[in-house]
C-alpha positions as a printed NumPy array, in Angstrom:
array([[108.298, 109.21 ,  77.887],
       [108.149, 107.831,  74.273],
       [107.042, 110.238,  71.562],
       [104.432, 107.575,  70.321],
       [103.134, 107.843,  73.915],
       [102.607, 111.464,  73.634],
       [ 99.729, 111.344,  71.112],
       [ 97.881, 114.116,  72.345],
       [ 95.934, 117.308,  70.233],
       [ 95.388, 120.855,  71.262],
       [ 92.492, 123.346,  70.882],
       [ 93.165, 126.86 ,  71.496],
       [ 89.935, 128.927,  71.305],
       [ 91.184, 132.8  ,  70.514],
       [ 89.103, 135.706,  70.312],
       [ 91.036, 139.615,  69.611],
       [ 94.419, 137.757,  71.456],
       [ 96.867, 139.701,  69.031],
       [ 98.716, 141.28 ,  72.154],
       [ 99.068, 138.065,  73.874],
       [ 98.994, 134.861,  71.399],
       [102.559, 134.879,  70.168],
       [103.769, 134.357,  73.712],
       [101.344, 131.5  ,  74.369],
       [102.705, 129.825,  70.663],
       [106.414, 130.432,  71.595],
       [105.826, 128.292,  74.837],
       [104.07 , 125.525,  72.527],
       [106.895, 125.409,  70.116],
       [109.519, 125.199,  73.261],
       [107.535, 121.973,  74.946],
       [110.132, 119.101,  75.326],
       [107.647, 116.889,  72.909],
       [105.428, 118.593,  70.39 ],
       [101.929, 117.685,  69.859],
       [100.629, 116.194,  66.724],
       [ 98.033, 119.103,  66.12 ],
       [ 97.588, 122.133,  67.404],
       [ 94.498, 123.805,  65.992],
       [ 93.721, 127.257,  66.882],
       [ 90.093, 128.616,  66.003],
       [ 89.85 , 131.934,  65.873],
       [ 86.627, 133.05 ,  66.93 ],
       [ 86.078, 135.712,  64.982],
       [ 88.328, 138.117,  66.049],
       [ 88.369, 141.573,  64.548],
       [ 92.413, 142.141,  65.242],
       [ 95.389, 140.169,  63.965],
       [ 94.755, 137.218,  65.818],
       [ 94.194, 134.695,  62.876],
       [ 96.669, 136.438,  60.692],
       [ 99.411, 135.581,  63.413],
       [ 98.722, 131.919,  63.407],
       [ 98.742, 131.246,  60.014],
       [102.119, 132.753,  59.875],
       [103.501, 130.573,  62.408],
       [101.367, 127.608,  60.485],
       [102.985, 128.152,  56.953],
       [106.441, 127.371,  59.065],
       [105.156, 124.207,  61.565],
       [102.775, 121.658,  59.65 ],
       [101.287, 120.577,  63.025],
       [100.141, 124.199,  63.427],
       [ 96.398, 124.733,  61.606],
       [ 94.4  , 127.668,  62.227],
       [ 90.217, 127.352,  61.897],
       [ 88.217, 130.7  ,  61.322],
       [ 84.588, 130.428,  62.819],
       [ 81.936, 132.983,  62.437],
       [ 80.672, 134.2  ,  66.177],
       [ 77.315, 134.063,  66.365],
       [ 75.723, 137.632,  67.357],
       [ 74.059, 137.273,  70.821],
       [ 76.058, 134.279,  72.156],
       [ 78.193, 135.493,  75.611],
       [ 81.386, 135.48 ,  75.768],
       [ 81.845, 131.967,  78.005],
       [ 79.469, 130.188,  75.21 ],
       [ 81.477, 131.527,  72.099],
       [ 84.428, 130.418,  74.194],
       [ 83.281, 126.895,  73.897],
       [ 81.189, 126.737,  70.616],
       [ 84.596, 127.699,  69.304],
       [ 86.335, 124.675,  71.198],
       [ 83.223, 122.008,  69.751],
       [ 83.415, 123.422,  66.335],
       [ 87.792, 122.778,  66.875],
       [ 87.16 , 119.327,  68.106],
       [ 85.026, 118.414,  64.778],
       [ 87.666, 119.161,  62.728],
       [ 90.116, 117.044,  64.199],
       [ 87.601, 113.994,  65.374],
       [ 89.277, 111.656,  63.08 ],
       [ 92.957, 112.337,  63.994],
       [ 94.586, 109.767,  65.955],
       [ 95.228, 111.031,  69.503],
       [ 95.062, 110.24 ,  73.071],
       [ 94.898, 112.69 ,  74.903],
       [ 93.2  , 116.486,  74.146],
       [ 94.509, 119.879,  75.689],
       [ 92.597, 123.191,  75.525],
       [ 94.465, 125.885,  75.892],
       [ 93.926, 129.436,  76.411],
       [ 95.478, 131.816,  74.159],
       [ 97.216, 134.321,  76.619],
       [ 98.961, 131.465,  78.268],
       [102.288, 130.618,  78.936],
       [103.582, 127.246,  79.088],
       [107.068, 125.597,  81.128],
       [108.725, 123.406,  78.541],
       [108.275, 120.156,  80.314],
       [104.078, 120.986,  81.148],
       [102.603, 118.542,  78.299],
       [105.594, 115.645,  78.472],
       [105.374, 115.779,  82.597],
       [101.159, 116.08 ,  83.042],
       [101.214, 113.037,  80.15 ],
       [103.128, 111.205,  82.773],
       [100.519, 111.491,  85.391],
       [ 97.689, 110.278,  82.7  ],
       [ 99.97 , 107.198,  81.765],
       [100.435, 106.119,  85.543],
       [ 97.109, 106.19 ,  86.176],
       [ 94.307, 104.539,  83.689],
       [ 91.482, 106.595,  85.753],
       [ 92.623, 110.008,  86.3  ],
       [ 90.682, 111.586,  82.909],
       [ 91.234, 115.246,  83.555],
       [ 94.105, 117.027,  84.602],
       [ 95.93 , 120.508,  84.672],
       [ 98.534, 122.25 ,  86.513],
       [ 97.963, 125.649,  87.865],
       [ 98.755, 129.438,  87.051],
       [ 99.916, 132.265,  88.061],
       [ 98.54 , 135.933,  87.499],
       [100.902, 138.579,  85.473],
       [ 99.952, 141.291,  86.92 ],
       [102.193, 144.896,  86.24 ],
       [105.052, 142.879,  85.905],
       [104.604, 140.571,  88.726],
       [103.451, 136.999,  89.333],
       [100.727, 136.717,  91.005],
       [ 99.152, 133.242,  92.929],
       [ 95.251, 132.397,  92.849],
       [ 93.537, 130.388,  94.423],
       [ 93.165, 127.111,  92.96 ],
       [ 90.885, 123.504,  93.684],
       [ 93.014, 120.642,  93.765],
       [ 89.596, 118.899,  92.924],
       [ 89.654, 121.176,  89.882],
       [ 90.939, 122.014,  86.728],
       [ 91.099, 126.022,  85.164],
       [ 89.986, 125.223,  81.681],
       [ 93.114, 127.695,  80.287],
       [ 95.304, 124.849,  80.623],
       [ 93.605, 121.864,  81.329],
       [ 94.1  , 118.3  ,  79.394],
       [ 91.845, 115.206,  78.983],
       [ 92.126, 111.595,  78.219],
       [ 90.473, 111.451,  75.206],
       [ 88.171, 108.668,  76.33 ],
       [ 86.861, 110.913,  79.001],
       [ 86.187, 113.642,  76.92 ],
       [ 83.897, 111.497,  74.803],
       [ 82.508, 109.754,  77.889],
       [ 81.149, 113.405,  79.454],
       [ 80.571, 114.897,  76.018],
       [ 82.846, 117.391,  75.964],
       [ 82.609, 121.127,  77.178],
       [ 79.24 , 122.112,  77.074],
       [ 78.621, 125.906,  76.776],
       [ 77.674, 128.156,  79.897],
       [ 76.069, 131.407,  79.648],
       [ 78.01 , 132.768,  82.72 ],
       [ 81.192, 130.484,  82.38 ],
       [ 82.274, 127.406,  84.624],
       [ 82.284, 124.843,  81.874],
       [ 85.284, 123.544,  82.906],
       [ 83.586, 122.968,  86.686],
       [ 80.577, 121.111,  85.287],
       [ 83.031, 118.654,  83.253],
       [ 84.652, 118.246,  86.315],
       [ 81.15 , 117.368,  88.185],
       [ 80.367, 115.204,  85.211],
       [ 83.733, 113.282,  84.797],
       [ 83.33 , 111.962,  88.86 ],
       [ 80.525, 111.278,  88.583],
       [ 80.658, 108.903,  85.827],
       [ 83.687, 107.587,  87.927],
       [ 86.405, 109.274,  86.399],
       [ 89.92 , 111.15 ,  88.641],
       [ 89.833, 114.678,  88.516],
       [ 92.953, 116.634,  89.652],
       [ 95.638, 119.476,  89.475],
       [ 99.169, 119.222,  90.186],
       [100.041, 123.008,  92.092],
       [104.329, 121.644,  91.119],
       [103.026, 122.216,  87.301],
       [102.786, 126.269,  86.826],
       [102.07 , 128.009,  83.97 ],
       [101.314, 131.961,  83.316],
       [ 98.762, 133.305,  82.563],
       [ 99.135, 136.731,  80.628],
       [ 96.146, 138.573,  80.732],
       [ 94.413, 137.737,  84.108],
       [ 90.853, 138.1  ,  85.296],
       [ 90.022, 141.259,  85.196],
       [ 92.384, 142.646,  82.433],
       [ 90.881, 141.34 ,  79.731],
       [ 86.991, 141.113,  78.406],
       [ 85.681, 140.944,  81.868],
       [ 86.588, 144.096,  83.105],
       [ 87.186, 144.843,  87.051],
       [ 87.251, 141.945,  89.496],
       [ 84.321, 143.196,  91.694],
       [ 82.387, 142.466,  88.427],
       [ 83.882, 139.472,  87.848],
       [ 83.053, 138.211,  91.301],
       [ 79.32 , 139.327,  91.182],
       [ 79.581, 137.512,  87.731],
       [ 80.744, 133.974,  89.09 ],
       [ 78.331, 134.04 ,  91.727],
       [ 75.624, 133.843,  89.59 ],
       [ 77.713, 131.164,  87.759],
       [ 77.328, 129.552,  91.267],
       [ 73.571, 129.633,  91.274],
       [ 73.469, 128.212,  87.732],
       [ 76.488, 125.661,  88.601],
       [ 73.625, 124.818,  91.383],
       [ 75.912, 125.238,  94.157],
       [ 74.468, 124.316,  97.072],
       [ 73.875, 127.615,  99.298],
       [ 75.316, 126.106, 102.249],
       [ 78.336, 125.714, 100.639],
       [ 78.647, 129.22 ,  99.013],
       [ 78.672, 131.229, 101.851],
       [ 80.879, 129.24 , 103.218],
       [ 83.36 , 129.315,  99.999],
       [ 82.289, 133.208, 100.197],
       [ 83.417, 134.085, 103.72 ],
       [ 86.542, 132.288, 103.037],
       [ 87.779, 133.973,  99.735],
       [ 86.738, 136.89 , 101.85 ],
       [ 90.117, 136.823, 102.826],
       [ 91.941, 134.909, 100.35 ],
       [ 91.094, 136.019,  97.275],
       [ 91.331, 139.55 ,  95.724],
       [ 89.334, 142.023,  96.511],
       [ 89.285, 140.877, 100.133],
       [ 85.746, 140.921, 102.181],
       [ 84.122, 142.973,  99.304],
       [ 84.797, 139.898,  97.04 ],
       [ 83.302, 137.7  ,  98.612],
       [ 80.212, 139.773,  99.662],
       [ 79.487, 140.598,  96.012],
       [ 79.857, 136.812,  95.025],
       [ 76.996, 135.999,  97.331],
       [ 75.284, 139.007,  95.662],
       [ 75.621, 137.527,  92.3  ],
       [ 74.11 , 134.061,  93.464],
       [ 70.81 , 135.917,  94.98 ],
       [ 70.698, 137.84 ,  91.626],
       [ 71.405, 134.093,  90.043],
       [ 68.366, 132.769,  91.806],
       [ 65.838, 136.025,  91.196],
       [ 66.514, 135.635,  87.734],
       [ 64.945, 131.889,  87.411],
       [ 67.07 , 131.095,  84.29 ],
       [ 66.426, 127.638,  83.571],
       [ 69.912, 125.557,  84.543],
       [ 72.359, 124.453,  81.932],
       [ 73.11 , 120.99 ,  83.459],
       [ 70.979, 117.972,  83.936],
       [ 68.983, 117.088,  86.907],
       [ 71.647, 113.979,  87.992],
       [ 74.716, 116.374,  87.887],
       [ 72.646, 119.275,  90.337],
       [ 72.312, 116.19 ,  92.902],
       [ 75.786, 114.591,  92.806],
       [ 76.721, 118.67 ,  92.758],
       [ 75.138, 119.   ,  96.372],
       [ 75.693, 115.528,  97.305],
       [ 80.036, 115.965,  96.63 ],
       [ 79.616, 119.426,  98.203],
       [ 78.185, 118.088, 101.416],
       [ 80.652, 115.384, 101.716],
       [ 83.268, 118.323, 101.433],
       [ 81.27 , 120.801, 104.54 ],
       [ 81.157, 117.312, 106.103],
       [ 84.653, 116.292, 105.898],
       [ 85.822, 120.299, 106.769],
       [ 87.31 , 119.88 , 102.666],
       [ 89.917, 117.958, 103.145],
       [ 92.023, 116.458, 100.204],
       [ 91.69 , 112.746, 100.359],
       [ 95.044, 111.109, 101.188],
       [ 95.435, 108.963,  98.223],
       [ 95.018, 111.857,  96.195],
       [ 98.087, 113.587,  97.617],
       [ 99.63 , 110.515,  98.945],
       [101.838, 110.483,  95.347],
       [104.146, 114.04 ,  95.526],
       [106.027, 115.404,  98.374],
       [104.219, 117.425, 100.63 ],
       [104.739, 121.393, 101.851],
       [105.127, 121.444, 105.409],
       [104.746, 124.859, 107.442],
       [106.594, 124.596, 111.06 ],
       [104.712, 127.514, 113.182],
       [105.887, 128.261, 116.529],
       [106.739, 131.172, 118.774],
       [110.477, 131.249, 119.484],
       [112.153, 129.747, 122.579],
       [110.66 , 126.51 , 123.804],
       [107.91 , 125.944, 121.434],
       [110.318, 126.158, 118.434],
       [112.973, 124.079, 119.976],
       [110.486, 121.222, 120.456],
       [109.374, 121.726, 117.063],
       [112.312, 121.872, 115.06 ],
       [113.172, 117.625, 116.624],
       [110.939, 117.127, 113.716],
       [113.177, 119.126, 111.281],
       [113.955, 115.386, 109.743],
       [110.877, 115.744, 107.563],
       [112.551, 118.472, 105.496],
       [114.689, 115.78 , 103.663],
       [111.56 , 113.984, 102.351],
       [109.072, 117.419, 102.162],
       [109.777, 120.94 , 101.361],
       [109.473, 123.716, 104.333],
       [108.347, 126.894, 105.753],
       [109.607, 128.314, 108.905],
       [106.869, 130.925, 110.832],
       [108.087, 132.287, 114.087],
       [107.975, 135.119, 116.05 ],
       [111.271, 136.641, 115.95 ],
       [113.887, 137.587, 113.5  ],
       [116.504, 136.272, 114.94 ],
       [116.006, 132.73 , 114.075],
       [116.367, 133.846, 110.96 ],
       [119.455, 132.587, 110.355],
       [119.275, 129.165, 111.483],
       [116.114, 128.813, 110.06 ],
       [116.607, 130.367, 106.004],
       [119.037, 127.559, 105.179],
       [116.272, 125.07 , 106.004],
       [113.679, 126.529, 103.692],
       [111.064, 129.896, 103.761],
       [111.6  , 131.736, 106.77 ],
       [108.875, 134.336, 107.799],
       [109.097, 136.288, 111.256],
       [105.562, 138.145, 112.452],
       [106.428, 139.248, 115.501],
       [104.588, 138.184, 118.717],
       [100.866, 138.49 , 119.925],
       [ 98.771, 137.982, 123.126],
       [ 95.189, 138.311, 123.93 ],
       [ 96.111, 141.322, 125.857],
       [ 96.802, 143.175, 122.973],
       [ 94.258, 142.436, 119.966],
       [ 96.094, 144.598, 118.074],
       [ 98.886, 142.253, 117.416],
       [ 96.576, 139.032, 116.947],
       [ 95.079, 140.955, 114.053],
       [ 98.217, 142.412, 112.593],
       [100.169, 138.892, 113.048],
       [ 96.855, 137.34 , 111.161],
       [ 96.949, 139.247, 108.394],
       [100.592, 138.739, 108.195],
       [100.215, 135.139, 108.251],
       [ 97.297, 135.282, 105.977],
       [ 99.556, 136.372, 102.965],
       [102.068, 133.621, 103.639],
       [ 99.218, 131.071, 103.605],
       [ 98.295, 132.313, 100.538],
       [101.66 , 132.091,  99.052],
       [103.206, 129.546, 100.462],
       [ 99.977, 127.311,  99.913],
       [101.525, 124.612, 102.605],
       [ 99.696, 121.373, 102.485],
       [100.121, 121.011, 106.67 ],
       [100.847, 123.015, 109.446],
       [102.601, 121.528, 112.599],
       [103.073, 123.284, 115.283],
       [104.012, 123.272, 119.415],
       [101.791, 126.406, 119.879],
       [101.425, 129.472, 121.03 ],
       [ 99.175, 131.847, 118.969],
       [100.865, 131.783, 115.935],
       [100.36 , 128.169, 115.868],
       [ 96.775, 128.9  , 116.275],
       [ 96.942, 131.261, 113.442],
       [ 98.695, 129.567, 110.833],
       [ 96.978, 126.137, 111.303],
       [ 93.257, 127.614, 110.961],
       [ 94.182, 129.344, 107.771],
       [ 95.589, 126.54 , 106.342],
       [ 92.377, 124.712, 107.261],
       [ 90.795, 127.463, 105.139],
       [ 92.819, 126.643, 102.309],
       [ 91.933, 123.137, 102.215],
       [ 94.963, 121.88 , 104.256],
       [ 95.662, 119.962, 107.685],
       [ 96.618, 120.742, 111.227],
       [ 98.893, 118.81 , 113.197],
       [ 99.247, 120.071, 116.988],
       [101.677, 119.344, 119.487],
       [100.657, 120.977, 122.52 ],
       [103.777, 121.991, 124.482],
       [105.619, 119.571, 126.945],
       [105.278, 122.257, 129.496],
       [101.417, 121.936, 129.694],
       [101.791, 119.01 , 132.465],
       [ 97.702, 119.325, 133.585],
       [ 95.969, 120.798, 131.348],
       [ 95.673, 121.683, 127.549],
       [ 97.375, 125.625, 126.396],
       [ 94.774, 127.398, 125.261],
       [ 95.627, 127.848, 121.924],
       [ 95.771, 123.811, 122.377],
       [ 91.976, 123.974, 123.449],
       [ 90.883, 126.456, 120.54 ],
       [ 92.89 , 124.329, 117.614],
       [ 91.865, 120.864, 119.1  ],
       [ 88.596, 120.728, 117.075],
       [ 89.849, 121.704, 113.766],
       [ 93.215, 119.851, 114.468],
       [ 93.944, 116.569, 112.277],
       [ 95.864, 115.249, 114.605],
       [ 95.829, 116.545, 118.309],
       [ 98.929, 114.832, 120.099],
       [ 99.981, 115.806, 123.91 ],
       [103.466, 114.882, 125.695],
       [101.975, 113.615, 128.49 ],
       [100.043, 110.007, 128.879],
       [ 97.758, 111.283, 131.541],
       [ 96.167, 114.17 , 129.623],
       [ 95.604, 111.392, 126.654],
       [ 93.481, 109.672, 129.182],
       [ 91.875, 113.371, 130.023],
       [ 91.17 , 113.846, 126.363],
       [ 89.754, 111.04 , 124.193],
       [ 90.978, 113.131, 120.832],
       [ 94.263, 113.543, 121.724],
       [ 96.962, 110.88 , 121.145],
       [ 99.954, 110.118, 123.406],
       [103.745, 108.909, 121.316],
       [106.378, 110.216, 123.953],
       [108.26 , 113.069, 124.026],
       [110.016, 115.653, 121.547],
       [112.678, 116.774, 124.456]])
């Protein structure tokens, strides 16, 4: 893309980031195009913070670093955005397209502001965008879970016009100002999205940093939830699945339900307007509704992850006639034994968890967990499968996740449906049998010939 394309700013808010900031400033300075300004308000940190920047800003004229005075009594989230209003005054008259926050702790790939610039250019409506990050943790990346629907403010970009249009960040007591401009920017009509092939890191995680342990941190952003006005419905929903998704499991998601009951007891007057509480509900409806799927043109425009479960032996032999879709898609292999292992690797992610059978519980809980920490990361956008179990498996927790099910049911069920077939069939996308007769039997299914 054209430098005088890439007119964009950035506003780092950066409160006691000493330990962390030079990393995050190294990965600016190594982007593939520069921006025009980078202004980094220091927020009144009591550390090194602002003497760092203004070393790097005597060396890089784009670089400017704004001191603000934090107000005593202000929260942590709020300072975090009064900082980011007070940034965006002093560069309101700069010509630029496009705005970036970004967090101080971190880490950018080189091609992140040049390659999400790309996306804003190709589409006039998408208004705020991001890619996603991944956890540092002693010395180890780590995935979260992240809203395709959504953008982590730590690294998220806006076309200027749709920052003005929303009116910018406003500040949240308990935090999620990045989820209301989300809210706000649909519902005024603009595209909201973030591209999971876009990763940055991200330094100091949750629970490193000013907000202490996670369990906190969870009881904290449920009663962000209450004040986001999350429909209740919806939360315990979103609860009972990052139960088991999202560190720590069950306790997690327990405590975030906690936090939204403290949320409501409290009786805190909302942050947000009365119109953004009812397209809130009226979105998160649509998404309980539509079991929170990912609409098809927003995904319709990179390739896809596809996960091929199957038990070995028949089931996987049917499956892998569709190994054609690798050349277009990337893959993941789950099976039940080890020894397809090395057909399988060359193909993509191989994972073997062994078999399981309702006669032994045991194993469908140990297999389930197993597969629960490749759906987590692997992140597949659809699982297609010929059955048995671990078909059954891997496709609900990719529903979970947001993703789709296509089912096969084996050629070798000639009368009726396997069960795992009848369990999947009503959270399956796409149900499809190998047999015209049981199409007729079962007015969800669809009938397109054989795989063998």
């Amino acid at each position: 893309m054209e430098q005088s394309k890439l007119q964009y700013a950035i506003i780092t808010p950066a409160y006691n980031e000493q330990q962390q900031i030079k990393k995050t400033i190294e990965s600016v300075l190594e982007q593939s195009s520069a921006p025009s300004i980078w202004l980094v308000v220091d927020d009144g940190s009591s550390d090194q913070t602002g003497s760092i920047v203004r070393e790097y800003s005597k060396r890089y004229s784009w670089i400017r670093c704004h001191t603000r005075t934090r107000v005593a009594g202000q929260s942590y989230y709020g300072s975090n955005v009064y900082a980011i209003q007070e940034g965006y005054e002093q560069i309101r008259t700069e010509p630029f397209k496009y705005l970036a926050i970004l967090d101080a702790d971190i880490s950018l790939p080189k091609m992140y502001y040049e390659d999400l610039l790309s996306k804003f250019e190709a589409d006039p409506k998408l208004g705020i965008a991001s890619g996603v990050y991944l956890d540092l943790v002693h010395g180890k990346l780590r995935k979260i879970l992240n809203d395709r629907r959504s953008t982590p403010k730590a690294l998220m970009v806006f076309r200027r016009a749709c920052f003005e249009d929303i009116g910018g960040l406003a500040p949240m007591k308990y935090g999620g100002e990045d989820t209301a401009a989300c809210f706000t920017a649909r519902m005024k009509g603009w595209k909201v999205w973030s591209f999971p092939d876009m990763t940055a890191i991200h330094n100091k995680p949750v629970g490193t940093g000013h907000g202490k342990s996670l369990v906190q941190i969870r009881f904290r952003q449920g009663i962000g939830e209450y004040f986001m006005a999350t429909d209740p419905l919806f939360l315990i929903l979103k609860s009972l699945r990052r139960c088991f998704l999202e560190r720590p499991y069950v306790i997690g998601g327990i405590v975030r339900m906690i936090g939204y009951l403290c949320g409501w007891l409290k009786r805190e007057p909302r942050q947000i307007s009365l119109q953004l509480i009812k397209y809130i509900r009226r979105e998160q409806m649509q998404r309980i509704y539509n079991r929170n799927q990912v609409s098809e043109v927003q995904i319709a425009n990179r390739p896809l992850k596809i996960c091929f479960a199957a038990s070995a032996g028949g089931h996987m032999l049917q499956l892998l006639k569709l190994d054609h879709l690798k050349n277009e898609h990337s893959s993941v292999y789950i099976s039940t034994s080890p020894i397809l292992s090395n057909k399988l690797s060359s193909k993509g992610a191989f994972y073997s968890v062994g078999e399981s059978n309702r006669q032994h519980w045991f194993s469908i809980l140990r297999v389930f967990f197993k597969c629960m920490r490749i759906m987590r990361r692997e992140r597949p956008d659809v699982v297609i499968s010929t059955g048995a179990s671990i078909g059954f498996i891997a496709g609900f927790l990719c529903k979970m996740q947001g993703g789709k099910i296509i089912w096969i049911d084996s050629i070798t069920n000639v009368q009726k449906l396997s069960l795992s077939g009848r369990l999947i069939r009503p959270f399956a996308d796409l149900f499809i049998v190998q047999w015209q007769h049981l199409k007729d039997r079962y007015s969800t299914a669809e009938y397109l010939g054989n795989l063998i």
